[in-house]
Backbone as CSV, one residue per row, in Angstrom:
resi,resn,N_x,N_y,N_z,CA_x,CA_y,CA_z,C_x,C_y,C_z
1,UNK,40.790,-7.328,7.109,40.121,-7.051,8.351,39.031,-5.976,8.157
2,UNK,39.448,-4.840,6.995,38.284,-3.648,6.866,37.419,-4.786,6.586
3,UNK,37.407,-5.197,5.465,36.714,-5.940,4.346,35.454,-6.587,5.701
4,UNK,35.969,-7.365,6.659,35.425,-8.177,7.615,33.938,-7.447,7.979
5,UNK,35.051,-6.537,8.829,34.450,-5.253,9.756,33.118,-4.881,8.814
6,UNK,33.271,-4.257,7.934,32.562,-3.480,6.798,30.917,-4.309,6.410
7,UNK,31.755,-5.831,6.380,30.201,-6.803,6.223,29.792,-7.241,7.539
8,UNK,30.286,-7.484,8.386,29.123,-7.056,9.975,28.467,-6.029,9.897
9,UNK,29.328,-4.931,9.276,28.214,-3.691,9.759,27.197,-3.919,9.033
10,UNK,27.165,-3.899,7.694,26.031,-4.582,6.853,24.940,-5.473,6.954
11,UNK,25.778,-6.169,7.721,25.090,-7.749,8.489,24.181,-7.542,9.102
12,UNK,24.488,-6.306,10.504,23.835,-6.010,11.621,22.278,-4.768,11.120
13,UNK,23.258,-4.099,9.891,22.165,-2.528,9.728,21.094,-3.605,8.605
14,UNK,21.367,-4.234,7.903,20.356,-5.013,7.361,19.461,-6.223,8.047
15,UNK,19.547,-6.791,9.141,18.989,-7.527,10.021,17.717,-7.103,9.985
16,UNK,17.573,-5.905,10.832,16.218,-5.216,11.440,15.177,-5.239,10.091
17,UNK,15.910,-4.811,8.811,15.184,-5.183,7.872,14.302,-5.875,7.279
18,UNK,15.603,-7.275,7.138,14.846,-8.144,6.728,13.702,-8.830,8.096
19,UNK,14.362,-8.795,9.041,12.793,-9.208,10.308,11.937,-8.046,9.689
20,UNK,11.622,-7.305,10.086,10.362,-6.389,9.166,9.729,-6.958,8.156
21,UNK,10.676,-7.203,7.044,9.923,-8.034,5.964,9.014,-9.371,6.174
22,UNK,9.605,-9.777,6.978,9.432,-11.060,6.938,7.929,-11.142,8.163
23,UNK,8.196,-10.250,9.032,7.022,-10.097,10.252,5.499,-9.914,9.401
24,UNK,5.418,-9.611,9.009,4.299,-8.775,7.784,4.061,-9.553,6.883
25,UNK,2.744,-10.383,6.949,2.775,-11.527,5.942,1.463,-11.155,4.802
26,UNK,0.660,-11.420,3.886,-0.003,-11.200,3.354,-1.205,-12.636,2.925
27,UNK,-2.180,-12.605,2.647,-2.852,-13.370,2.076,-2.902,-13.621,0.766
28,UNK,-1.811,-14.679,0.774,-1.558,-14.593,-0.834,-3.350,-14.973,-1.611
29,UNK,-3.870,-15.828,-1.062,-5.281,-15.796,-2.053,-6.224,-14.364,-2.077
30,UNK,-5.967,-13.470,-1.080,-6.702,-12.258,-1.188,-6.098,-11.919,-2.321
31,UNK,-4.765,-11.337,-2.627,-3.810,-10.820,-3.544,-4.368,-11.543,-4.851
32,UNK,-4.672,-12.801,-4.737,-4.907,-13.620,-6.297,-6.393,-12.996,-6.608
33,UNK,-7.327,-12.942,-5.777,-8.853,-12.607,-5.934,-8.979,-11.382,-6.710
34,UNK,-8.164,-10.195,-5.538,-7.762,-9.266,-6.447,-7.374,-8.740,-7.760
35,UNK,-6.342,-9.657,-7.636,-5.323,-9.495,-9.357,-6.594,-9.948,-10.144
36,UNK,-7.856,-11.294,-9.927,-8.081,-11.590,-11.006,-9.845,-10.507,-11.182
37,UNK,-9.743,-10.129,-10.322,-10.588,-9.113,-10.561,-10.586,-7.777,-11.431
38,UNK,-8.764,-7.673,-11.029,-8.168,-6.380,-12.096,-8.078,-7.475,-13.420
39,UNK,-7.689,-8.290,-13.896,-7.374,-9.071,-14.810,-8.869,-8.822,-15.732
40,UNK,-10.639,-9.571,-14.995,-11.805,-9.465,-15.508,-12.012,-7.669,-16.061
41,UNK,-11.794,-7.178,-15.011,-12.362,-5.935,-14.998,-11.673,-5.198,-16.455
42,UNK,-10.669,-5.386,-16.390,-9.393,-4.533,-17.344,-9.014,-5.574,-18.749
43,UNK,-9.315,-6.775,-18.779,-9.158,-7.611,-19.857,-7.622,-7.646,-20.507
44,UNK,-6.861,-7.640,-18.892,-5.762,-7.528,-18.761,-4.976,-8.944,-19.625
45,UNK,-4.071,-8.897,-20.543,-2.842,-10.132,-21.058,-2.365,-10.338,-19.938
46,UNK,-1.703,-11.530,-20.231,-0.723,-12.399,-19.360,0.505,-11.762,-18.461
47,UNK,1.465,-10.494,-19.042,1.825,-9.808,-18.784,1.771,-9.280,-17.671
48,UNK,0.526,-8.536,-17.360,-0.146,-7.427,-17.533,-0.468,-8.215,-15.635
49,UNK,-1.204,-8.896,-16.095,-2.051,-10.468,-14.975,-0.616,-10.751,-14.128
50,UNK,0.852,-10.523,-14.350,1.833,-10.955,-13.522,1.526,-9.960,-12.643
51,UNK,1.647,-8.267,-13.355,2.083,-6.817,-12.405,0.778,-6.851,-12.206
52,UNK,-0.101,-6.872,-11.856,-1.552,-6.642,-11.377,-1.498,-7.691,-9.944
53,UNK,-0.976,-8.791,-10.054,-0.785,-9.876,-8.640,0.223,-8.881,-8.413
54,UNK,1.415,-8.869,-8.697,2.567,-7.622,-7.911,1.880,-6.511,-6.879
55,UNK,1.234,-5.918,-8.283,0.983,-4.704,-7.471,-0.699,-4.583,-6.236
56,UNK,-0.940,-5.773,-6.204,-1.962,-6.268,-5.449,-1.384,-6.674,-3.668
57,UNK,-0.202,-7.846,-4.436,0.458,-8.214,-3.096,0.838,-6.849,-2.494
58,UNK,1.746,-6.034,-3.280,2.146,-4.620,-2.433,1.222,-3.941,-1.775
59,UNK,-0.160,-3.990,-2.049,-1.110,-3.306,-1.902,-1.626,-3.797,-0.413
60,UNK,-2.004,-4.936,-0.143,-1.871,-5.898,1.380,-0.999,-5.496,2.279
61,UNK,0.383,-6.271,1.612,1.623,-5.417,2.421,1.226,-3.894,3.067
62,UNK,0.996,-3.132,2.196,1.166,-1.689,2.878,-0.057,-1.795,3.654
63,UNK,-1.247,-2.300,3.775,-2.333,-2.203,4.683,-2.047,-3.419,5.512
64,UNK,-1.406,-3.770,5.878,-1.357,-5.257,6.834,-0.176,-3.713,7.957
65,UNK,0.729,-3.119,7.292,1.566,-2.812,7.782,0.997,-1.286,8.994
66,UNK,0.073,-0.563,8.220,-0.894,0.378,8.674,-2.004,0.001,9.776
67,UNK,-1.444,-1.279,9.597,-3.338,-1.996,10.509,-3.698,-1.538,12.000
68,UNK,-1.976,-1.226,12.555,-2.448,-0.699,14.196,-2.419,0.296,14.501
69,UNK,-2.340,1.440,13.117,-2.684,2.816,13.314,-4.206,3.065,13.596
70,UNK,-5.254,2.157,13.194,-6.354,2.751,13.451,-6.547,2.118,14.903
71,UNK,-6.290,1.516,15.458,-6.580,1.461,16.864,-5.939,2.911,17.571
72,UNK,-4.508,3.372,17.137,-4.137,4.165,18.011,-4.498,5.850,17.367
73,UNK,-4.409,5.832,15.967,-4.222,7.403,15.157,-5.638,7.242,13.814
74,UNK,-6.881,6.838,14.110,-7.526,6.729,13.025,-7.442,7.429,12.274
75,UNK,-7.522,8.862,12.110,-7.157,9.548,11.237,-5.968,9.071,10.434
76,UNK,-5.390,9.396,11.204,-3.077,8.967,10.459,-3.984,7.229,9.263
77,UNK,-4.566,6.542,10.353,-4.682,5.305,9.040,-5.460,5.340,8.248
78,UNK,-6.412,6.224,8.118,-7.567,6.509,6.644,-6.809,7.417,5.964
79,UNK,-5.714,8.553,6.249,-5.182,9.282,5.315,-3.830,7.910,4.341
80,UNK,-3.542,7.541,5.085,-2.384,6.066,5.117,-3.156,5.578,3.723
81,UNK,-4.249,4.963,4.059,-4.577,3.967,3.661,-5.612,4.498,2.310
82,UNK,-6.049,5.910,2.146,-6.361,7.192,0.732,-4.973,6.916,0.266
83,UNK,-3.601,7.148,0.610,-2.284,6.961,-0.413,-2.389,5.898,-0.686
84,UNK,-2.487,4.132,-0.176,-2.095,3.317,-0.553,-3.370,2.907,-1.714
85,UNK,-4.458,3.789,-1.812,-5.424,3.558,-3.059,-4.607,4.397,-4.011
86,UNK,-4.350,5.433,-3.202,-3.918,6.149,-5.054,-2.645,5.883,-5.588
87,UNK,-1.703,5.154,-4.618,-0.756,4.336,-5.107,-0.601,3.435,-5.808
88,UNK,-1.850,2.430,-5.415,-2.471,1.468,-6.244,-2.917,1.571,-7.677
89,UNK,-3.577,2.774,-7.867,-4.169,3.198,-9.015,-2.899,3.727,-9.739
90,UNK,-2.222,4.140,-9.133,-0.848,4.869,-10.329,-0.070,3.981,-10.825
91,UNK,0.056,2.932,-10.011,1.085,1.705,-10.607,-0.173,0.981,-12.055
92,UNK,-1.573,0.920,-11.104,-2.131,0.213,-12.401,-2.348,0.806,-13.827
93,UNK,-2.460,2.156,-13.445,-2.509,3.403,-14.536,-1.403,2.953,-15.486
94,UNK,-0.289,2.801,-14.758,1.126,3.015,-15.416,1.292,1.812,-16.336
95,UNK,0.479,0.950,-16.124,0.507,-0.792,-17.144,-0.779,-1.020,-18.030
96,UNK,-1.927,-0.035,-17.910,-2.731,-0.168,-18.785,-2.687,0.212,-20.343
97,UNK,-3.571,-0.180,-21.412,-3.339,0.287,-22.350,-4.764,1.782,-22.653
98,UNK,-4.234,2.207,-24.034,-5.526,3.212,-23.588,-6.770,2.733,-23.667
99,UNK,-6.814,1.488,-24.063,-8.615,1.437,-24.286,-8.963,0.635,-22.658
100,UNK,-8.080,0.202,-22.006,-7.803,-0.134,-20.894,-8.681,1.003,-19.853
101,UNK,-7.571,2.269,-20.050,-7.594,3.573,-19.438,-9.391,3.927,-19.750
102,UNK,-9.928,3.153,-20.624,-11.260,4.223,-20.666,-12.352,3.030,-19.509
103,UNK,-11.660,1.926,-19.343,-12.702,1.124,-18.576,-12.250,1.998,-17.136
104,UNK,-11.411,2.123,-16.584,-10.680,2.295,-15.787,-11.056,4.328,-15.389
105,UNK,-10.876,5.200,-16.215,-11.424,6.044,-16.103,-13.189,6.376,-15.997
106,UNK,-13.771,5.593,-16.794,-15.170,5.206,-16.250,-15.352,4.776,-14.894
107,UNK,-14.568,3.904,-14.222,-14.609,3.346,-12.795,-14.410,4.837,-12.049
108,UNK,-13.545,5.516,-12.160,-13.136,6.828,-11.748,-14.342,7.623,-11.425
109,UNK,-14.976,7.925,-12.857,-16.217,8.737,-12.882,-17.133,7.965,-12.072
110,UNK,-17.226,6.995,-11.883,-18.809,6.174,-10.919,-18.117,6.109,-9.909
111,UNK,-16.733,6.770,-9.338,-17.093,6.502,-8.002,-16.905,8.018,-7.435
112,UNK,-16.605,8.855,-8.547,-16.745,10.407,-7.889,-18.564,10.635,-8.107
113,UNK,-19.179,10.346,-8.555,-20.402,10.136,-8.733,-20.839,9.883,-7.233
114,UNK,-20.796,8.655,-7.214,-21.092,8.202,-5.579,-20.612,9.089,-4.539
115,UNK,-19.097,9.849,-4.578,-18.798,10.239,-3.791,-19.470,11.703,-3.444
116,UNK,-19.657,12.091,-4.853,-20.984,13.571,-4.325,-22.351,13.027,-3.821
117,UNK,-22.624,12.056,-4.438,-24.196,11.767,-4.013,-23.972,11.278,-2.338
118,UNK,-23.253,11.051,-1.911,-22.753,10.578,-0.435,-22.402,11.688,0.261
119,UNK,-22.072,13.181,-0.288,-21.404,13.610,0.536,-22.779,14.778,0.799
120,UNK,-23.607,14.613,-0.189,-25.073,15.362,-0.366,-26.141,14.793,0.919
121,UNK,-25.660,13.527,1.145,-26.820,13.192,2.000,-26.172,13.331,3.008
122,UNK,-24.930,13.492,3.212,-24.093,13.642,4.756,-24.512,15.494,5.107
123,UNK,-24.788,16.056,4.085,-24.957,17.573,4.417,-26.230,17.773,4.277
124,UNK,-26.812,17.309,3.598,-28.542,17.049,4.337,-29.105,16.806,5.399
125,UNK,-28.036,15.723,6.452,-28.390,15.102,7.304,-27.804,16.180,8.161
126,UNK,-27.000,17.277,8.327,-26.875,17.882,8.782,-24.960,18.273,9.483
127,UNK,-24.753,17.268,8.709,-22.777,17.235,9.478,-22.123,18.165,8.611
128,UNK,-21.102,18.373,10.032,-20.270,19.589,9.507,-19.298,19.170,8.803
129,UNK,-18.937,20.076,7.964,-17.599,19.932,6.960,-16.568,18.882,7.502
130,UNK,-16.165,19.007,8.941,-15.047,18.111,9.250,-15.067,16.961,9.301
131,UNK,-16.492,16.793,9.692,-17.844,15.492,9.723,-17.791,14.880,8.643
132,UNK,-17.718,15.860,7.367,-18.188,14.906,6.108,-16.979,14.495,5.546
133,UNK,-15.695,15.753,5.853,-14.470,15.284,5.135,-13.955,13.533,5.631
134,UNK,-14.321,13.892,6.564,-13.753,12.387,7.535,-14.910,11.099,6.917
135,UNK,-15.395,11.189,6.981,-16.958,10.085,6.452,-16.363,10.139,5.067
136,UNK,-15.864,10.791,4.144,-15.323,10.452,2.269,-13.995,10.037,3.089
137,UNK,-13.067,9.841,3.928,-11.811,9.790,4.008,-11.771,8.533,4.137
138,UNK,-12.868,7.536,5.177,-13.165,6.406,5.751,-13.871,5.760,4.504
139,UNK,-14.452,6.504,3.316,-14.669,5.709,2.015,-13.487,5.706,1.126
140,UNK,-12.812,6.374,1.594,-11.677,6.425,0.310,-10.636,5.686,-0.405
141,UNK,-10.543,5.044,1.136,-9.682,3.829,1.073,-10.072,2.387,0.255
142,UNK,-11.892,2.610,0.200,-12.073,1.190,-0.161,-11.833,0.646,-1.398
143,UNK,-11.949,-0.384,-1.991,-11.235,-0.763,-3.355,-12.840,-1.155,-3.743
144,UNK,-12.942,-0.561,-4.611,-14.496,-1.620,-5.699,-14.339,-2.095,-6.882
């Protein structure tokens, strides 16, 4: 009878779960475009080309899941959605090889590049610090 009891409760506290999972769907061909972009870009093996679709699909997931924060908390979803890039980048970090790491650290450098030359013309143009932090926060997220 515990035994019973014990897997309802299970039954019931895992439910809400799996609906969550399942509510939240992804574009699996975005996820493929992606992966094969990390695949070109990184001259990623076969391996390599599985966890790159993985960590692509996860990457959707967590922004499909963030999506109605910017209607209600824009801020809360550009800081959201700065982690789910550098989340992105740590998992891919974590599967590259080093000569990998130097295409990949080059990408790094051209886009902190951009990101001063962007943040030069935002303080030229005259915006304040909170102005400009927010304008790199709303770039930060994007994937190139």
């Amino acid at each position: 009878m515990k035994q019973f009891f014990w897997s309802m409760v299970l039954l019931l506290a895992g439910a809400p779960l799996l609906a969550q999972e399942t509510a939240i769907s992804i574009d699996k061909d975005a996820a493929r475009k992606a992966a094969d972009e990390m695949i070109t870009r990184y001259s990623l093996d076969a391996e390599q080309a599985i966890q790159a679709y993985k960590i692509q699909e996860r990457r959707l997931r967590n922004e499909a899941e963030i999506t109605a924060l910017k209607e209600t908390d824009n801020l809360l979803y550009l800081q959201k959605r700065k982690a789910i890039r550098i989340g992105t980048e740590g998992s891919l970090k974590r599967m590259l090889t080093p000569a990998q790491m130097e295409v990949f650290n080059a990408g790094v450098s051209a886009r902190r590049i951009k990101d001063s030359d962007f943040l030069k013309d935002l303080k030229q143009k005259g915006l304040t610090q909170e102005q400009m932090k927010l304008a790199l926060l709303e770039r930060e997220g994007n994937f190139e």
